[in-house]
C-alpha positions in Angstrom: 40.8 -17.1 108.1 39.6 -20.6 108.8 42.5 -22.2 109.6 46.4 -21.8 111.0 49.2 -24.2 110.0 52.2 -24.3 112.0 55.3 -26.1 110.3 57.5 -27.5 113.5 61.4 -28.4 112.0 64.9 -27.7 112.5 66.6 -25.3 110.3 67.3 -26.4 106.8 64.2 -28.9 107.4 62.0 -26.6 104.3 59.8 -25.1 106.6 60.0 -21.8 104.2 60.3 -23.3 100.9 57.7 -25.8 101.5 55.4 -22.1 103.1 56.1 -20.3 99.5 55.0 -23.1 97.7 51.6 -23.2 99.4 51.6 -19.3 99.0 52.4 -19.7 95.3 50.1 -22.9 94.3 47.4 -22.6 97.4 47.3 -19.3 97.3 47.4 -19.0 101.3 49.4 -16.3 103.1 52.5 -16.7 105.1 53.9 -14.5 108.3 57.4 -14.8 108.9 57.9 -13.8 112.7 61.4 -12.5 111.4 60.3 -10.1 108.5 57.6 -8.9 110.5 60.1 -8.3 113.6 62.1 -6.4 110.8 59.1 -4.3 109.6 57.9 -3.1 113.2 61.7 -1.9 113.9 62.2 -0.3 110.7 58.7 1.2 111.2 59.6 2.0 114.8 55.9 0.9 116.4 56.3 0.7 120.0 56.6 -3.3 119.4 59.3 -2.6 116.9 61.1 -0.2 119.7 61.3 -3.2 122.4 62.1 -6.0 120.0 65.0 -3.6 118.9 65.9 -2.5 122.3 65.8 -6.5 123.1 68.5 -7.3 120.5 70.6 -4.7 120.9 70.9 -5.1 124.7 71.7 -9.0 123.9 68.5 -10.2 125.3 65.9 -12.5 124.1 62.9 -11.3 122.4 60.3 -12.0 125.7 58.2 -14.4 124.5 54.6 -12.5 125.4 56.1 -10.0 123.2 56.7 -11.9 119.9 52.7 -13.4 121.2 51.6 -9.9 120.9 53.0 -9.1 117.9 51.7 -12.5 116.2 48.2 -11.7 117.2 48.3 -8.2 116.1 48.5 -9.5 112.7 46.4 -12.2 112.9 43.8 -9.9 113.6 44.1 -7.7 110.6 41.9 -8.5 108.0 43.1 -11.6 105.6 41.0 -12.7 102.7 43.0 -16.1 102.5 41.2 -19.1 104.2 44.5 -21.0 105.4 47.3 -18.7 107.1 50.8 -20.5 107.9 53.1 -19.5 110.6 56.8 -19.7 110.0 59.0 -19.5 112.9 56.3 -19.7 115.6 56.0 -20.5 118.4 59.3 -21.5 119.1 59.1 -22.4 122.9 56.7 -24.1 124.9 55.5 -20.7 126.6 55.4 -18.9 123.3 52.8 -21.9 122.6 51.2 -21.6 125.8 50.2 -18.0 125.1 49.0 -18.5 121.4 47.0 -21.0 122.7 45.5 -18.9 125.1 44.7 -16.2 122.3 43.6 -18.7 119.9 40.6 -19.4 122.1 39.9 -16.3 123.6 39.8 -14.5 120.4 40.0 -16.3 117.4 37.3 -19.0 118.3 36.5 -21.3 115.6 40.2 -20.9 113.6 41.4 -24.5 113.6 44.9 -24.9 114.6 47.3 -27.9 112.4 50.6 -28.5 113.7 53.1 -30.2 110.9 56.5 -31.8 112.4 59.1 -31.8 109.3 61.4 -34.9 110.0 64.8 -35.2 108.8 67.7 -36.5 110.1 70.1 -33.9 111.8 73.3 -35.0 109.4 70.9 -34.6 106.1 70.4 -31.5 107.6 74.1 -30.4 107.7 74.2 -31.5 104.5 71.8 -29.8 103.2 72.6 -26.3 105.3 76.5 -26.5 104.1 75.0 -26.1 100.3 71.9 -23.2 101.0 72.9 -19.8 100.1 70.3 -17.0 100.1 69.8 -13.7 98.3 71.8 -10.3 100.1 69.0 -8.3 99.5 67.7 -7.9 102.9 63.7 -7.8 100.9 64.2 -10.7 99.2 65.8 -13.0 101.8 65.2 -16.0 99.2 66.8 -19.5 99.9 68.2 -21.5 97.3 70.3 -24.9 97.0 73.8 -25.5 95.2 73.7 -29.2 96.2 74.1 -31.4 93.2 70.5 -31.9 91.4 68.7 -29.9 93.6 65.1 -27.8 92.4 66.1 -25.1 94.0 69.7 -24.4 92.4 69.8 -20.9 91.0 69.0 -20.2 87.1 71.7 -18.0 87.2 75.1 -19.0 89.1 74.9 -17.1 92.6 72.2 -14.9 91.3 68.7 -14.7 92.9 66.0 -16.0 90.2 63.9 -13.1 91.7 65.3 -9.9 92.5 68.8 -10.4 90.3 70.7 -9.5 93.8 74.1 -11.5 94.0 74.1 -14.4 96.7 75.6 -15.4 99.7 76.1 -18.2 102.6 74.7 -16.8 105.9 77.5 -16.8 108.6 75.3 -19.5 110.9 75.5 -21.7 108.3 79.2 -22.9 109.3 79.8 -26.2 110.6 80.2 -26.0 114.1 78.0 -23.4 114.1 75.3 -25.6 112.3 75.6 -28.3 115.0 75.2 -25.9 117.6 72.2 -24.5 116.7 70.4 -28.2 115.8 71.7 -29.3 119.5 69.8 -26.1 120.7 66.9 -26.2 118.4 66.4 -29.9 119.6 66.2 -28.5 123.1 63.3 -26.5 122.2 61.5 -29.2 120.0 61.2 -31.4 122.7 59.5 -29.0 125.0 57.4 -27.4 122.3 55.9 -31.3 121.7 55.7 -32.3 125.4 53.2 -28.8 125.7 51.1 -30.4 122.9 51.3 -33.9 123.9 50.4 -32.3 127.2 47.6 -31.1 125.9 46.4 -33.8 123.7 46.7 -31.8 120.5 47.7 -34.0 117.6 50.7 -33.3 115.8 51.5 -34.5 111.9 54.4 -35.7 110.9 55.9 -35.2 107.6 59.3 -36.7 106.0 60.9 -33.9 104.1 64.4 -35.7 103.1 63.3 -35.9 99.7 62.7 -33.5 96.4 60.8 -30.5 98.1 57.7 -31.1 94.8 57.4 -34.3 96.3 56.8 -33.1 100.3 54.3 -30.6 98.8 52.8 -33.4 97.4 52.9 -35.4 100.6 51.5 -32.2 102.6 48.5 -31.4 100.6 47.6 -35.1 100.6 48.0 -34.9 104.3 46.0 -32.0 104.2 42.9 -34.0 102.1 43.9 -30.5 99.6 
């Protein structure tokens, strides 16, 4: 491992579709923090046993935990040269503590933060027409919007794993709005720790065919 990418967006920005394409074409590994949170519970690991605990007792996931966690499998051994982290860190803390571990124990891993920009009502847009397989292994997202690459072969059947699909409940209007109001929250204090810290941040417009943002990225990237 050589070097961590970190895609920073909103939901609906790509930030996993635009991961699995570097996975598939790059041939660099992904961690989603929300698979993995599923695998330690269904494993019940003693991390798995508080994150679970944490959700069913309505609380947060602490943030040194999910840290923990993150490291734990950035320490196990991974032959790919670029690793991407979807879904973390979230908050500014959460970025504070990665930091921390990042130079305590991962000395010479460069660290490339990506800001995904779209606007917030192309990202309505775009949530109100994702639906994404029901098989809880699968998870993969896929577009009904007019014209869209990632429209199913199949109508509301998952390309991969032939599992019927489905609109996730949090992708409701109001609902949608919500969580961009919130998510914006966090953004903004996520940056300001980085600007804080002088730690450049790239910025990449991903309101456009997601071939052509890959495209964009590994340019970006000098790939």
């Amino acid at each position: 491992m050589k070097q961590i990418v970190v895609f920073i967006g909103p939901p609906g920005s790509g930030k996993g579709s635009l991961a699995n394409l570097c996975v598939q074409k790059l041939g660099w590994v992904q961690l989603s923090t929300g698979n993995l949170c599923r695998k330690h519970i269904a494993e019940q690991t003693p991390i798995g046993k508080e994150i679970d605990f944490a959700i069913k007792s309505g609380s947060l996931i602490p943030d040194t935990l999910m840290t923990n966690m993150v490291a734990e499998w950035l320490a196990e051994p991974h032959p790919q040269s670029y690793v991407i982290l979807d879904g973390f860190p979230r908050t500014a803390q959460q970025a504070k503590l990665l930091d921390d571990i990042l130079k305590n124990r991962f000395k010479g891993v460069t660290f490339t933060l990506v800001k995904l920009n779209i606007d917030d009502e192309a990202l309505i847009e775009r949530l109100s027409s994702r639906v994404v397989c029901q098989n809880k292994d699968c998870q993969a997202v896929y577009s009904l919007a007019p014209g869209s690459a990632l429209q199913p072969k199949k109508d509301m059947v998952c390309d991969i794993c032939g599992s019927p699909l489905g609109r996730r409940k949090d992708d409701a209007l109001e609902t949608v709005r919500e969580r961009l109001k919130l998510y914006r929250n966090h953004e903004e204090e996520l940056l300001n720790y980085y600007k804080n810290i002088n730690h450049p941040v790239l910025e990449l417009t991903v309101d456009k065919p997601l071939e052509e943002v890959f495209e964009d990225f590994k340019a970006m990237m000098g790939l």
